[in-house]
DSSP file (Angstrom, degrees, kcal/mol; ACC not computed):
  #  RESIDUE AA STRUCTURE BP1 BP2  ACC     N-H-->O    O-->H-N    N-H-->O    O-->H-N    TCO  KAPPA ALPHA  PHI   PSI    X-CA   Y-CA   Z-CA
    1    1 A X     >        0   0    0      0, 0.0     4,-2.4     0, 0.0     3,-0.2   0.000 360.0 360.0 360.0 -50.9   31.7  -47.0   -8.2
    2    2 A X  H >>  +     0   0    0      2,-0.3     4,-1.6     1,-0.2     3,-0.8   0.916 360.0  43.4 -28.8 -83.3   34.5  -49.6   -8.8
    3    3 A X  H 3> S+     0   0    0      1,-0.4     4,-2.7     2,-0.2     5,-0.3   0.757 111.3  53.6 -50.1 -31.6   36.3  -46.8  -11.5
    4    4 A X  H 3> S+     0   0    0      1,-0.2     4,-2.5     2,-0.2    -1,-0.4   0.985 113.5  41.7 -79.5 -43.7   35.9  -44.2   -9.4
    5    5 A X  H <X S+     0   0    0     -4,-2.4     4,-2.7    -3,-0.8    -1,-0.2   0.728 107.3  52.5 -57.4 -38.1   37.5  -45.9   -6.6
    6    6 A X  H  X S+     0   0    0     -4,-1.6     4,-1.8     2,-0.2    -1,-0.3   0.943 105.9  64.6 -70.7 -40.6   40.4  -47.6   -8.0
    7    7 A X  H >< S+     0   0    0     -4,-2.7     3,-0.7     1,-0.3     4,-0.4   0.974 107.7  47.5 -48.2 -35.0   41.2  -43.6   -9.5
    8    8 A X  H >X S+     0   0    0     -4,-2.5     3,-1.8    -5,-0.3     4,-1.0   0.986 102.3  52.9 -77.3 -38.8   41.6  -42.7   -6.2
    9    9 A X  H 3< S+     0   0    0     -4,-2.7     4,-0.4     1,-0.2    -1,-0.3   0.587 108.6  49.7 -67.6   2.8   43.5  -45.0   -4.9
   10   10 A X  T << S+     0   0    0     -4,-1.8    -1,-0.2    -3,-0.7    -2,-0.2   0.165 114.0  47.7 -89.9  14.3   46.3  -44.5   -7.6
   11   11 A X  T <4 S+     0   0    0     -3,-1.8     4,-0.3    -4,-0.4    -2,-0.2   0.549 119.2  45.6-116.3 -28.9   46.1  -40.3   -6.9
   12   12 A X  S  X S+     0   0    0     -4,-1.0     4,-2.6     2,-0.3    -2,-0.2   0.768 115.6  44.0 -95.7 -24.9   46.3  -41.8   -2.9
   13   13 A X  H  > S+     0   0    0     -4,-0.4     4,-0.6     1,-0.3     5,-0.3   0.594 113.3  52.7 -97.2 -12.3   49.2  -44.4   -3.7
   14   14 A X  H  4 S+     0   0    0      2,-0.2     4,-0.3     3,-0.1    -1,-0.3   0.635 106.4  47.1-104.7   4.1   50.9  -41.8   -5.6
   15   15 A X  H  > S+     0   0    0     -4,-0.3     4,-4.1     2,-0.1    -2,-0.2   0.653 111.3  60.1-101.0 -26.2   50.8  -38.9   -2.7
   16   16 A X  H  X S+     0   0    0     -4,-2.6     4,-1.1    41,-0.2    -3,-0.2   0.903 109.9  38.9 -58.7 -25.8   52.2  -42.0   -0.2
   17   17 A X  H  < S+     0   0    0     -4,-0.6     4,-0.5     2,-0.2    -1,-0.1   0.752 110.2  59.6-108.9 -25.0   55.1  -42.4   -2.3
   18   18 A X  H  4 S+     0   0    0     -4,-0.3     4,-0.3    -5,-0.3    -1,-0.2   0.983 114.8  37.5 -38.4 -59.8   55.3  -38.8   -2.6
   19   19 A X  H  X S+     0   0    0     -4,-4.1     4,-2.4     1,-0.2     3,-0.5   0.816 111.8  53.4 -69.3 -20.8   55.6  -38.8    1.0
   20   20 A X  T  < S+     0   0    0     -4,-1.1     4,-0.4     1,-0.3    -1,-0.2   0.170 110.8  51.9-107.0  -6.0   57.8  -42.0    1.5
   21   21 A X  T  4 S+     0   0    0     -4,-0.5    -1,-0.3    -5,-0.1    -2,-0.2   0.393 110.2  51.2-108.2   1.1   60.2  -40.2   -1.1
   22   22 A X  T  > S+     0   0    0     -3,-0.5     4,-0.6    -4,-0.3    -2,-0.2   0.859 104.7  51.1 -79.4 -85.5   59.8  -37.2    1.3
   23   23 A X  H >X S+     0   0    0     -4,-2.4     4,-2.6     2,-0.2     3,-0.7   0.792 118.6  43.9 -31.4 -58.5   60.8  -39.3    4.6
   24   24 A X  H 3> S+     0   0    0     -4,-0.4     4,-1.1     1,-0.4    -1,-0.2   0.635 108.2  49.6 -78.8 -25.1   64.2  -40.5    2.4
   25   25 A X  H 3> S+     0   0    0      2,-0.2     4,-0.6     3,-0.1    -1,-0.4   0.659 120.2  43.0 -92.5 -12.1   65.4  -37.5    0.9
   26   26 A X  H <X S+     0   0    0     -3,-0.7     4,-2.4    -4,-0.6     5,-0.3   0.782 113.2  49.6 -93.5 -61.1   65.0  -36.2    4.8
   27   27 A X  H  X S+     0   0    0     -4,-2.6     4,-2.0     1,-0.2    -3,-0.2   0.888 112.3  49.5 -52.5 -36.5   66.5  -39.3    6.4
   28   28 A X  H  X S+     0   0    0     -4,-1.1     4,-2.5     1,-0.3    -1,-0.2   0.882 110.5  48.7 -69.2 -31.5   69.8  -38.9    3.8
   29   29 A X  H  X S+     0   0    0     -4,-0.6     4,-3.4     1,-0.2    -1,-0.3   0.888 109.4  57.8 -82.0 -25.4   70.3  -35.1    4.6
   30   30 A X  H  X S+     0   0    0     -4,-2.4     4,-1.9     1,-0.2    -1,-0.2   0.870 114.6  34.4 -49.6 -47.7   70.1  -36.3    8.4
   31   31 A X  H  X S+     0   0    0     -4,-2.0     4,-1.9    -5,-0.3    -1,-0.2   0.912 117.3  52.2 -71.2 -43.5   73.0  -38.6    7.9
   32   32 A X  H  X S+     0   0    0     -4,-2.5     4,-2.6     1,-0.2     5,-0.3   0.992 115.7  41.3 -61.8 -63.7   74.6  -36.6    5.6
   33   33 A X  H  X>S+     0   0    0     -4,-3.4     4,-1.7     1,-0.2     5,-1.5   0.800 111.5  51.9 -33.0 -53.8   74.5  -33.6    8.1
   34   34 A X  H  <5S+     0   0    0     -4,-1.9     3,-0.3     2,-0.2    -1,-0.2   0.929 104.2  53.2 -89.0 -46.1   75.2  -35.2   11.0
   35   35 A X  H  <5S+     0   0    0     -4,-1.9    -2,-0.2     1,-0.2    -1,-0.2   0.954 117.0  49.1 -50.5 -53.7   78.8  -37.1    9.4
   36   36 A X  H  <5S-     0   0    0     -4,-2.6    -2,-0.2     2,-0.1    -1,-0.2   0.885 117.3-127.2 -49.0 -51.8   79.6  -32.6    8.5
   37   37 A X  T  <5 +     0   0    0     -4,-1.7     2,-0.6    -3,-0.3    -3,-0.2   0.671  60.2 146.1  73.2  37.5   78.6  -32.0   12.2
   38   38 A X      < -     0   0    0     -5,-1.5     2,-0.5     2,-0.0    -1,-0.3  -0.990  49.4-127.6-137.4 142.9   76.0  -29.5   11.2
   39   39 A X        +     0   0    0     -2,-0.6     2,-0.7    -3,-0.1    -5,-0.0  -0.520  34.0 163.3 -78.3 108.6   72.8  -28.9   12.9
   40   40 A X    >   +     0   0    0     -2,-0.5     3,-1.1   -10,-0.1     2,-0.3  -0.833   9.0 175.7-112.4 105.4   69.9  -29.0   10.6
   41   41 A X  T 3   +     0   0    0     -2,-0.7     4,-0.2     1,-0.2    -1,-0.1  -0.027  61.4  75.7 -76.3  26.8   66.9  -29.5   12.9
   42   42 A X  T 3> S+     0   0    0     -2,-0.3     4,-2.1     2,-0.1     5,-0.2   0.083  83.4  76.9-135.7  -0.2   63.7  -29.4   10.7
   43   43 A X  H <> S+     0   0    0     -3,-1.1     4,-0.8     2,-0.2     5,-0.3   0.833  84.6  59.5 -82.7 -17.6   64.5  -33.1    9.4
   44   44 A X  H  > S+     0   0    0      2,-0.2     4,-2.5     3,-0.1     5,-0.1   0.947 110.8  43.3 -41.9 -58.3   63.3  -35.0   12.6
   45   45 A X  H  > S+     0   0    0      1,-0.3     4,-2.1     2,-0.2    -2,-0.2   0.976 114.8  45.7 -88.2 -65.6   60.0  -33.5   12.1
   46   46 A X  H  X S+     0   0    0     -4,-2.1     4,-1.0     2,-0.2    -1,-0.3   0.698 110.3  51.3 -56.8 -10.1   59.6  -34.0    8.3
   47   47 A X  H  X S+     0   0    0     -4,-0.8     4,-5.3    -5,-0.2     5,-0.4   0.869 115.3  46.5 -59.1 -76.8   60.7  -37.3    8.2
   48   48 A X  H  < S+     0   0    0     -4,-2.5     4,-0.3    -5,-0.3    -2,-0.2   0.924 117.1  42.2 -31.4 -58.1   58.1  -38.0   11.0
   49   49 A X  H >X S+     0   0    0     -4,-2.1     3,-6.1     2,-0.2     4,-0.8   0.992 114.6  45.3 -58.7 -75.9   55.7  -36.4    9.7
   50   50 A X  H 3X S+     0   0    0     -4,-1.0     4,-2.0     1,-0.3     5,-0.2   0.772 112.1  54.8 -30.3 -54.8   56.0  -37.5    5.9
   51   51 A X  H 3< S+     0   0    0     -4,-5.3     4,-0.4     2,-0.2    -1,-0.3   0.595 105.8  54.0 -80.8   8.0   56.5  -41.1    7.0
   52   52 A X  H <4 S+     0   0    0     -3,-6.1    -2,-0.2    -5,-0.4    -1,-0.2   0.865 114.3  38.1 -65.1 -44.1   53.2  -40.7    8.9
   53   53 A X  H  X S+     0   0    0     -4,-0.8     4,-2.0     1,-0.2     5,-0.2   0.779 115.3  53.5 -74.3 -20.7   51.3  -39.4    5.7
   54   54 A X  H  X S+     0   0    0     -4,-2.0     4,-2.5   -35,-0.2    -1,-0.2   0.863 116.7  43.7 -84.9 -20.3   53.2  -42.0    3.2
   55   55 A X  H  > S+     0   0    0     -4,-0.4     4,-0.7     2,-0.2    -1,-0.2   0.547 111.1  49.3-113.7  -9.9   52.0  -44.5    5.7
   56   56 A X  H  > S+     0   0    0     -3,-0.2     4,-3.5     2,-0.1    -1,-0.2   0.900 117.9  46.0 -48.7 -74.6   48.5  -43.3    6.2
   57   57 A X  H  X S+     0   0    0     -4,-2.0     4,-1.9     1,-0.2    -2,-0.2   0.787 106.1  57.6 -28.3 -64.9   48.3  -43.3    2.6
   58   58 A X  H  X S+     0   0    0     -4,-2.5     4,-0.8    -5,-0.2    -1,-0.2   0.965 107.4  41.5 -30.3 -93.2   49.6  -46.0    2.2
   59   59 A X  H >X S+     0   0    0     -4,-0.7     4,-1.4     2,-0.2     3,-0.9   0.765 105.2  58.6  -6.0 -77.3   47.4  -48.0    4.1
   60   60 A X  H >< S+     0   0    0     -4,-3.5     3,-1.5     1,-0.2     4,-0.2   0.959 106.7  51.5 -28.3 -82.0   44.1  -46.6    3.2
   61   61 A X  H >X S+     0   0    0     -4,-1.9     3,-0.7     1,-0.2     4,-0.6   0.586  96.7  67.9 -60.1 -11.1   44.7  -47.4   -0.4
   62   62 A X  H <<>S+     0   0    0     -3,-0.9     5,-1.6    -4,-0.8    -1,-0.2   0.803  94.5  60.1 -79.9 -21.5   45.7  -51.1    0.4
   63   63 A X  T <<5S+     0   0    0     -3,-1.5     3,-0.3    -4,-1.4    -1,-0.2   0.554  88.1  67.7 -53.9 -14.4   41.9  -51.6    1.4
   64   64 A X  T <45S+     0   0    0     -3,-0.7    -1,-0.2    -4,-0.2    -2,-0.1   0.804 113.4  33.7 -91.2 -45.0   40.6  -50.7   -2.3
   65   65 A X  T  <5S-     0   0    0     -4,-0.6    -1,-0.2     1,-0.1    -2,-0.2   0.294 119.5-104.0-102.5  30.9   42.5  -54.4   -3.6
   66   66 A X  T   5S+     0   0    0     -3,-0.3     2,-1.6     1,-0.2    -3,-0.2   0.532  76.3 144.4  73.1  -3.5   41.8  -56.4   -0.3
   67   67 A X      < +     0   0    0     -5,-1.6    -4,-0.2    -6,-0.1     2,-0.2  -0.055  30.7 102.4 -62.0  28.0   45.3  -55.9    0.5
   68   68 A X  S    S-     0   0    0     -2,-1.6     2,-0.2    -6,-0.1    -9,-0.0  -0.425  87.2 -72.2-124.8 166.5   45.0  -55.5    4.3
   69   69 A X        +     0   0    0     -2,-0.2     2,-0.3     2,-0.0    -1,-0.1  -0.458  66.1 157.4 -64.7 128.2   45.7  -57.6    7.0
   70   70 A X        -     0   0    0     -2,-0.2     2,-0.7    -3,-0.1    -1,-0.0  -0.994  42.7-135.8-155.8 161.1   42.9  -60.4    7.1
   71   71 A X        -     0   0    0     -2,-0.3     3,-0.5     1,-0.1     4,-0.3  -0.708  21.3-172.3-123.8  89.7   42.5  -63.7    8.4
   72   72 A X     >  +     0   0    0     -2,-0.7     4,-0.6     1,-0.2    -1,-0.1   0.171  54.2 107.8 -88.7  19.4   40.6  -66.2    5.4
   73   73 A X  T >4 S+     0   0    0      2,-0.1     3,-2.2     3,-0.1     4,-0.5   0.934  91.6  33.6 -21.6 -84.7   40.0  -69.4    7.4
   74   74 A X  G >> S+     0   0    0     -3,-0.5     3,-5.3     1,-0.3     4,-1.0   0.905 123.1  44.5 -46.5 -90.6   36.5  -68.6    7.4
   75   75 A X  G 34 S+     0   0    0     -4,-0.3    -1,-0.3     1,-0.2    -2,-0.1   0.610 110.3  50.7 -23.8 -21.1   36.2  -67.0    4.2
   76   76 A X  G << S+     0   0    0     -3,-2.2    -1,-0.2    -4,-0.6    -2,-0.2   0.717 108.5  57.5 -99.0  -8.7   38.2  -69.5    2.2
   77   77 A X  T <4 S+     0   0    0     -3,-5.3     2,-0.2    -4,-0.5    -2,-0.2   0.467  96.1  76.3-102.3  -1.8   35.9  -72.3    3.8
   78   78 A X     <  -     0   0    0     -4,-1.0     2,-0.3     5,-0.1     3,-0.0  -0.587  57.1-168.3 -99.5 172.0   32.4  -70.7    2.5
   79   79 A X    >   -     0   0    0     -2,-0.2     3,-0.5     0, 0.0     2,-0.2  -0.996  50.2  -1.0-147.0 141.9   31.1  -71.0   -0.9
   80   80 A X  T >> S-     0   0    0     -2,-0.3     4,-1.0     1,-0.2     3,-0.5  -0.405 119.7 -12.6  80.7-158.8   27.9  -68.7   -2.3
   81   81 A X  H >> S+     0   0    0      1,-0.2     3,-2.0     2,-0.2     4,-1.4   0.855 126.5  65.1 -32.7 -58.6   25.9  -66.5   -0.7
   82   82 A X  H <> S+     0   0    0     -3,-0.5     4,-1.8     1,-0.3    -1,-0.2   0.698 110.1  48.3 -74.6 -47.3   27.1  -67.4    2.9
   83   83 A X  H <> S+     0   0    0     -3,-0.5     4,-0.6     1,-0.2    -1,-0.3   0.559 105.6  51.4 -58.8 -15.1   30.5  -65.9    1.5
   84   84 A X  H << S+     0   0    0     -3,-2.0    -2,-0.2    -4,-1.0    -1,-0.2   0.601 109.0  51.4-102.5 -23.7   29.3  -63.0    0.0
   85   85 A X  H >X S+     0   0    0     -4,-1.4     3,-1.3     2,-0.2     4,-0.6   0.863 111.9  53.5 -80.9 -35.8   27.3  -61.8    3.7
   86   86 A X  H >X S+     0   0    0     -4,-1.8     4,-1.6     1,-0.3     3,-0.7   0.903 104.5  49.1 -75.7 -38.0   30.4  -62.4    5.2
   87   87 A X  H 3< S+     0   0    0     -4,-0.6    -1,-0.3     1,-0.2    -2,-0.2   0.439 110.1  51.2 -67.4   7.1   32.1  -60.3    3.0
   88   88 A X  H <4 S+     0   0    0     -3,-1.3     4,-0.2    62,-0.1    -2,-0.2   0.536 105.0  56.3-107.9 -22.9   29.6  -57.7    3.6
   89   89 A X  H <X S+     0   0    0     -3,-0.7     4,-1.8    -4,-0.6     3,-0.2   0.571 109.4  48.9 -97.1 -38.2   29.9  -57.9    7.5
   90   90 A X  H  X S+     0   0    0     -4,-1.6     4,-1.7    -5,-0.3     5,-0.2   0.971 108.6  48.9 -69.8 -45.3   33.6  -57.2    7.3
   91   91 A X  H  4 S+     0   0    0     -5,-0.4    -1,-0.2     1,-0.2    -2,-0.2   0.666 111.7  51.1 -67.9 -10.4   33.4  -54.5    5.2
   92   92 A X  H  > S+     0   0    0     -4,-0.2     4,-0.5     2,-0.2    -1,-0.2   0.666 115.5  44.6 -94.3 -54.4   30.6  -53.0    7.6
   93   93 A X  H  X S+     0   0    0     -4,-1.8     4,-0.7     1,-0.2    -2,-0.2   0.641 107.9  49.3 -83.4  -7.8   32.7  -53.4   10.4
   94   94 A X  H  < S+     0   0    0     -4,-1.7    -2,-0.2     2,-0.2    -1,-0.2   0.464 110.6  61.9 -95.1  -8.9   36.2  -52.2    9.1
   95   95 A X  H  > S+     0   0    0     -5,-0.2     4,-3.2     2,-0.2     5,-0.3   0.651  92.0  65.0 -69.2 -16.6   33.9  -49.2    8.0
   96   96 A X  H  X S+     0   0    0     -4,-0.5     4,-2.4     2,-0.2    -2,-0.2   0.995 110.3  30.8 -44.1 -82.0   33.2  -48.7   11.4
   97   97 A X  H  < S+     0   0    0     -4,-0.7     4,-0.5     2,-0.2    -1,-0.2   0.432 110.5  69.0 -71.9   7.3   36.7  -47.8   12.2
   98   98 A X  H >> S+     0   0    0      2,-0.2     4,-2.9     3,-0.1     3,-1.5   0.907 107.9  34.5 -83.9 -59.4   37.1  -46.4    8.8
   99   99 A X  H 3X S+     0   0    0     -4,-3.2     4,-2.3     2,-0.2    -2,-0.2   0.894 116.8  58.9 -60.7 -30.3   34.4  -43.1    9.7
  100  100 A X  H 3X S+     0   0    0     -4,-2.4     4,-0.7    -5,-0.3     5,-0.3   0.899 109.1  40.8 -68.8 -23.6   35.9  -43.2   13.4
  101  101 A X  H <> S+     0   0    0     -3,-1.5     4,-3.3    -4,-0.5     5,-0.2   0.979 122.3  43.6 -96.2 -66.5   39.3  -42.6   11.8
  102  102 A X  H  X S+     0   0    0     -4,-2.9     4,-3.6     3,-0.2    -2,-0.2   0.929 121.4  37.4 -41.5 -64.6   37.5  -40.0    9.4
  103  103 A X  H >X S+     0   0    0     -4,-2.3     3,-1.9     2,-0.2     4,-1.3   0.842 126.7  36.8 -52.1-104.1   35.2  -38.3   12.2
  104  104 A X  H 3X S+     0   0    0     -4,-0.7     4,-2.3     1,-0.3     5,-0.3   0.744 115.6  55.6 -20.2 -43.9   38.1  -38.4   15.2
  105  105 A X  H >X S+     0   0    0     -4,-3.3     4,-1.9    -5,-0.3     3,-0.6   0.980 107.9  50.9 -74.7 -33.3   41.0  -37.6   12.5
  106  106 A X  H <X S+     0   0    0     -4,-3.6     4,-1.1    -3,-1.9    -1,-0.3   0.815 109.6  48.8 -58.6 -22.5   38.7  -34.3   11.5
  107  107 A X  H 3X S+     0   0    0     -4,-1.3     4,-1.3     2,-0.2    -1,-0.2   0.831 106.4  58.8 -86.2 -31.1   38.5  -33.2   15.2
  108  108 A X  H <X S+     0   0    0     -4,-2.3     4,-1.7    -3,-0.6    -1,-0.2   0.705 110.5  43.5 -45.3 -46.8   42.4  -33.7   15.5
  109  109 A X  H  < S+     0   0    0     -4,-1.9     4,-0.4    -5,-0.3    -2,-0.2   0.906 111.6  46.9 -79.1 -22.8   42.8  -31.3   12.9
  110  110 A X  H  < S+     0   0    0     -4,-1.1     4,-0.4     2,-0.2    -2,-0.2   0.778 117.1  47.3 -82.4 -39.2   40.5  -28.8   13.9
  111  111 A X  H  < S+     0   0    0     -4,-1.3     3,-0.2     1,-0.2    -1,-0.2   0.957 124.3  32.4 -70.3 -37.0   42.0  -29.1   17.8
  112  112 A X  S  < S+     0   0    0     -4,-1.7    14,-1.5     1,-0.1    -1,-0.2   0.294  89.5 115.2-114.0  23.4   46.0  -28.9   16.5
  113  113 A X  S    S+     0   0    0     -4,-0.4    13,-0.4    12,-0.3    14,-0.2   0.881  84.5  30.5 -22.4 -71.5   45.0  -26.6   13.4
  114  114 A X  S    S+     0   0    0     -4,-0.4    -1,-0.2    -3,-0.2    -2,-0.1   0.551  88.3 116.7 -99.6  -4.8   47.0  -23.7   14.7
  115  115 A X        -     0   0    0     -4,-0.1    10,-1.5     9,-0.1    11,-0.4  -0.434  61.3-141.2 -47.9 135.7   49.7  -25.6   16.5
  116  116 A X  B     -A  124   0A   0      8,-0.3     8,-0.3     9,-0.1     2,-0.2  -0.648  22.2 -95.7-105.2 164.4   52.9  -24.6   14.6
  117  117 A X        -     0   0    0      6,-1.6     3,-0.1     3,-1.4    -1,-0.1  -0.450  30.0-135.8 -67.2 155.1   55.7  -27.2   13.8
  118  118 A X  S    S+     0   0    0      1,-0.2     3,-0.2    -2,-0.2    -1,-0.1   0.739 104.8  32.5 -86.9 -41.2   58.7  -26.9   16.6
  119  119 A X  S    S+     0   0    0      1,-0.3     2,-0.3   -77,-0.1    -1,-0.2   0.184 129.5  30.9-112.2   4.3   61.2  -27.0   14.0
  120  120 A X  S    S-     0   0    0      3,-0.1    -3,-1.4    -3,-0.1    -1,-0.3  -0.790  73.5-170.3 176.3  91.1   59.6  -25.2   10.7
  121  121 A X  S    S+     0   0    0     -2,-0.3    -4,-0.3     1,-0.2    -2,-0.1   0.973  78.1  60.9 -76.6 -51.5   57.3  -22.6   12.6
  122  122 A X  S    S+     0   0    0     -6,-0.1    -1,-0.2     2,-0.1     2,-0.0   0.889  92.5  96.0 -35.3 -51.8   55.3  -21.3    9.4
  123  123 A X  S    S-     0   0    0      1,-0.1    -6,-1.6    -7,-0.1     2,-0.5  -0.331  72.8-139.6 -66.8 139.0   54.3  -25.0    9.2
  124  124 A X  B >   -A  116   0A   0     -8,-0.3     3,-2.9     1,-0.1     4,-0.4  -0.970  11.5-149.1 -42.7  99.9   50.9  -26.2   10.8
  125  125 A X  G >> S+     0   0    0    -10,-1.5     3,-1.8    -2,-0.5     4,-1.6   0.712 101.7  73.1 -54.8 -52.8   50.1  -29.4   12.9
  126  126 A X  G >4 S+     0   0    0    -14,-1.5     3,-0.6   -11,-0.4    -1,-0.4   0.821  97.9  42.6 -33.5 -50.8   47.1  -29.1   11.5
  127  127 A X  G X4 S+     0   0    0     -3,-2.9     3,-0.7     1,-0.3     4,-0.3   0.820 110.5  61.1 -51.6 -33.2   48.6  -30.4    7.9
  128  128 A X  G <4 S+     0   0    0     -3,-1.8     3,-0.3    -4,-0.4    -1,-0.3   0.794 106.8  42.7 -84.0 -20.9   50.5  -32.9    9.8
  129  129 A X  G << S+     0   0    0     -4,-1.6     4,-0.4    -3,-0.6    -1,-0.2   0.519  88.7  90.1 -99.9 -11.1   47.4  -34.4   11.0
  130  130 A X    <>  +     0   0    0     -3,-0.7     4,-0.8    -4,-0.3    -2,-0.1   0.585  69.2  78.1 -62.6  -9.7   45.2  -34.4    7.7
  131  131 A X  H  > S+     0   0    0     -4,-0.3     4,-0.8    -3,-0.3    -1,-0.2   0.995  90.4  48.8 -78.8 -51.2   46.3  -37.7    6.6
  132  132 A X  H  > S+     0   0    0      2,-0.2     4,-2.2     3,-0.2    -1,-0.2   0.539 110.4  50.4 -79.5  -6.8   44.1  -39.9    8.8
  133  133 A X  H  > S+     0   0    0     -4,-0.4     4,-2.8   -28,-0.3    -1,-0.2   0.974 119.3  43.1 -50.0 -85.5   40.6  -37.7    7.9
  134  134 A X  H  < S+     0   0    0     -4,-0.8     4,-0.5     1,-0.3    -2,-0.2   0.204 114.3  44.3  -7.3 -42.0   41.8  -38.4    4.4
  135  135 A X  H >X S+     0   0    0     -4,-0.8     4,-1.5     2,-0.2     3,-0.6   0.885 112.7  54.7 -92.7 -66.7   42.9  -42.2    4.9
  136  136 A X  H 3X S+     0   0    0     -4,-2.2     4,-4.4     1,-0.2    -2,-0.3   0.966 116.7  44.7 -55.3 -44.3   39.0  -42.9    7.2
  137  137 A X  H 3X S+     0   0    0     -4,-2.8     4,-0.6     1,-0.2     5,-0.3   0.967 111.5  44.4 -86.1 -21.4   37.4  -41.4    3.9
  138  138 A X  H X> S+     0   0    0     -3,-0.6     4,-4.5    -4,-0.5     3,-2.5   0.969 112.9  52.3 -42.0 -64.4   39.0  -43.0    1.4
  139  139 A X  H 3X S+     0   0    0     -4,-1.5     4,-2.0     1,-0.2     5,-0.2   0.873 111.9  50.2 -37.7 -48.8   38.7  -46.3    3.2
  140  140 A X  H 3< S+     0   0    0     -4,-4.4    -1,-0.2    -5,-0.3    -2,-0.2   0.687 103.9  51.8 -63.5  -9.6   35.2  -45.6    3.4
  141  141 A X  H <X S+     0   0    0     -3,-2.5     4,-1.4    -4,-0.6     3,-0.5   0.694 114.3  47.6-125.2 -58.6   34.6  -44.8    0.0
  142  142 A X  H  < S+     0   0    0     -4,-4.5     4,-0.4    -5,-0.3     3,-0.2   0.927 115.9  46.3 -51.1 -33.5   36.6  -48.6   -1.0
  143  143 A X  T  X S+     0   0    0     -4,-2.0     4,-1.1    -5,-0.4    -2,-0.2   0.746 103.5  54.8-101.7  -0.6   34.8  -50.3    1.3
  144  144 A X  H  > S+     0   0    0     -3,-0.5     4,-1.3    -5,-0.2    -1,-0.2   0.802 114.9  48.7 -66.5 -44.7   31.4  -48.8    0.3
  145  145 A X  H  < S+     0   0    0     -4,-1.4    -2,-0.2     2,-0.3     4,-0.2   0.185 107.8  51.2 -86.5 -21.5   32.6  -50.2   -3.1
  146  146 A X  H >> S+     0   0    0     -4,-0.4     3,-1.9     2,-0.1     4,-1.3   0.863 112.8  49.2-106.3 -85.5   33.6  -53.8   -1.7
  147  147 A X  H >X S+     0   0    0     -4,-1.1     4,-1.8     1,-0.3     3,-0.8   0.684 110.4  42.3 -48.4 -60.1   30.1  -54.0   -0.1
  148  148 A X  H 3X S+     0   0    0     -4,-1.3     4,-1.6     2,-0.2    -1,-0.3   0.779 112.8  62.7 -77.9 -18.7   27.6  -52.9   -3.2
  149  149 A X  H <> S+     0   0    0     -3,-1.9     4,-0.6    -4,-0.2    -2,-0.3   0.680 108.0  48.4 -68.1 -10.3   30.4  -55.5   -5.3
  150  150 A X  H << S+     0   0    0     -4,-1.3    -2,-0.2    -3,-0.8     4,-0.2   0.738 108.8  40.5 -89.3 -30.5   28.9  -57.8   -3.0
  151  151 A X  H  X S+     0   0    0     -4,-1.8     4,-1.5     2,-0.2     6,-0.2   0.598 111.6  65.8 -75.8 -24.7   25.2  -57.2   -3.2
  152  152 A X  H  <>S+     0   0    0     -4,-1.6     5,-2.5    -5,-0.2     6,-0.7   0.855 107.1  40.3 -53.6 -46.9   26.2  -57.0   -6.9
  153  153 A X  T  <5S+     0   0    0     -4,-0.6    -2,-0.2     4,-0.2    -1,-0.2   0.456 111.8  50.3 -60.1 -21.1   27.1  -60.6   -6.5
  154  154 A X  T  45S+     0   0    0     -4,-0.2    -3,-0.1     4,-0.1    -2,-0.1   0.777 107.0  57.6 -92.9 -41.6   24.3  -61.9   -4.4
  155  155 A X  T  <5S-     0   0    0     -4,-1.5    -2,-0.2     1,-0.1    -3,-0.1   0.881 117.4-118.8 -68.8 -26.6   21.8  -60.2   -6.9
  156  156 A X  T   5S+     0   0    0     -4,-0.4    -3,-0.2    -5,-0.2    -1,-0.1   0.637  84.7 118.2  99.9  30.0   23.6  -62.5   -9.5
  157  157 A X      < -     0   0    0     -5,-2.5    -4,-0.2    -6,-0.2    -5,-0.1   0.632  68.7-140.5 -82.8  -9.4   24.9  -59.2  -11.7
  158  158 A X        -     0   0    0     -6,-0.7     2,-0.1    -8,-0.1    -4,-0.1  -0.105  37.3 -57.2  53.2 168.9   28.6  -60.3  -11.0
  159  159 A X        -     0   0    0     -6,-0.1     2,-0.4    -7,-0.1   -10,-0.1  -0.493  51.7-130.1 -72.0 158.8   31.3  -57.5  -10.2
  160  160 A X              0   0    0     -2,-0.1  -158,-0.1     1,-0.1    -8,-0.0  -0.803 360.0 360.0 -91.3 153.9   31.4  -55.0  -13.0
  161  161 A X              0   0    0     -2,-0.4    -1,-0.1  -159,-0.0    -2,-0.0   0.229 360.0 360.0 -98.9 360.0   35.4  -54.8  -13.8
């Protein structure tokens, strides 16, 4: 579970910086364009967009190494078991919001699907709205992975590396 997980999050960390190289090459022609005084309109919206998915993306894959915002009073002061349920109860409950972000973010797409972009008409809202399905399952799929490395641990297997 472990292999399979970290491969995704390096295919997930590499379409965030895909996107977050998107967002910059967008922002530059915006700057550049605007010193000319010619109007290119369709860079608001890929910039926006793109630094939405690099930052989905983003995100989502920082849960696979613990890299998320967390607060280890508590954690840093147990030792044993007692650490290893608590680390099973976080992960239970940031999965919580992981499928709501999966469930909600699929209905989001389904609802703006055939909304076109304002600026770039051909494009679909729908696309623009795929990252957070995409970031709830991923997340779920790391923390699914956090949670049986913890019953791995209780059972007295260790994590497998």
């Amino acid at each position: 579970m472990r292999k399979v997980a970290g491969a995704i999050q390096k295919i997930q960390i590499g379409i965030g910086m895909f996107f977050l190289s998107v967002f910059l090459v967008a922002v530059l022609i915006q700057i550049i364009t605007r010193y000319l005084k010619i109007a290119v309109i369709w860079t608001d919206d890929v910039a926006m967009y793109a630094f939405a998915w690099s930052v989905f993306m983003g995100g989502g894959a920082m849960v696979f190494p613990k890299s998320h915002f967390a607060f280890e009073f508590l954690s840093l002061s147990l030792k044993g078991w007692k650490k290893e349920a608590l680390g099973i109860i976080i992960s239970l409950l940031m999965m919580v919001f992981a499928v709501a972000m999966l469930v909600y973010g699929m209905q989001a797409v389904r609802v703006f699907w055939n909304h076109n972009w304002i600026s770039i008409p051909s494009m679909k809202m729908g696309y623009t709205w795929m990252c957070v399905p995409i970031a709830g399952a991923t997340m779920t799929i790391y923390l699914i992975s956090h949670v049986v490395d913890h019953i791995l641990v209780l059972a007295g297997k260790g994590v497998p590396e």
